[in-house]
ZADREN-596570 format. One record per residue (C-alpha): x, y, z. Coordinates in steps of 0.001 Angstrom, whole numbers, padded with zeros to 6 digits, always signed. Layout:
REM ZADREN-596570
XYZ;...
END
This chain:
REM ZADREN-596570
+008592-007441+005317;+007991-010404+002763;+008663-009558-001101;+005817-008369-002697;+006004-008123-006662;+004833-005284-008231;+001199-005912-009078;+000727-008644-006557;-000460-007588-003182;-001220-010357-000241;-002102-009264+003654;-000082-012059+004623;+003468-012909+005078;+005196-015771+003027;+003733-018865+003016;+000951-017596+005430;-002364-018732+004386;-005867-017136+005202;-007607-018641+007705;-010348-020540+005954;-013105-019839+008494;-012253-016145+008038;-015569-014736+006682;-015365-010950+007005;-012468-009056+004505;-009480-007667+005922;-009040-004408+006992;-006717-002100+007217;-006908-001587+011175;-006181-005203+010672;-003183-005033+008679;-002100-002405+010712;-002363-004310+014039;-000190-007390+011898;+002583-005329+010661;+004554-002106+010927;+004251-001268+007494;+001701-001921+004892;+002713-001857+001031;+000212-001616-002037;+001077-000995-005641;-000057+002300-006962;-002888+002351-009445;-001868+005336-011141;+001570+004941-011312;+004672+001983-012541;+006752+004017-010382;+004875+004514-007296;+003899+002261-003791;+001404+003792-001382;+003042+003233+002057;+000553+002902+004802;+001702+003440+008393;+000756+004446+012341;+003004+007426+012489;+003420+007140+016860;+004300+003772+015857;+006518+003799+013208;+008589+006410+014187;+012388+006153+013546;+011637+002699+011703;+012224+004793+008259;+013479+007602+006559;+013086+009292+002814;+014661+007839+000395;+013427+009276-002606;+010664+011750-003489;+008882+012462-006899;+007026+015627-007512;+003050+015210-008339;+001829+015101-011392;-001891+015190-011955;-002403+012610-015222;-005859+014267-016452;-006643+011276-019539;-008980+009707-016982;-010939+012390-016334;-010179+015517-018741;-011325+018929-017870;-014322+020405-018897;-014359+021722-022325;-014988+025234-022427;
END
């Protein structure tokens, strides 16, 4: 999988351009049909990747490594005040 800095996220691999008579975005079938494994930074979180995958297809190509317990950060949206 090409290095992806944190904050920078690019469909293709290194060097790999977008074909410039491309006119429709790409999706994530797409992506999915391109590479095992699809990467992209959390929004929410410094710590966190979301790790996008076809299970049946990716099976025994990974295992845990580390796990973090949720934590809901409420500042966007607060609860209602009562």
């Amino acid at each position: 999988a090409p290095h992806c800095p944190a904050g920078h996220f690019s469909p293709y691999s290194d060097g790999e351009k977008a074909p410039s008579h491309r006119i429709s975005p790409i999706t994530g079938d797409d992506l999915l049909k391109r590479h095992r494994f699809v990467v992209i930074p959390s929004a929410v979180s410094l710590n966190s990747w979301n790790l996008i995958f076809e299970a049946s297809l990716a099976k025994g190509a990974y295992a845990m490594k580390t796990q973090e317990a949720f934590a809901l950060d409420t500042r966007l949206h607060p609860p209602p005040a009562k």
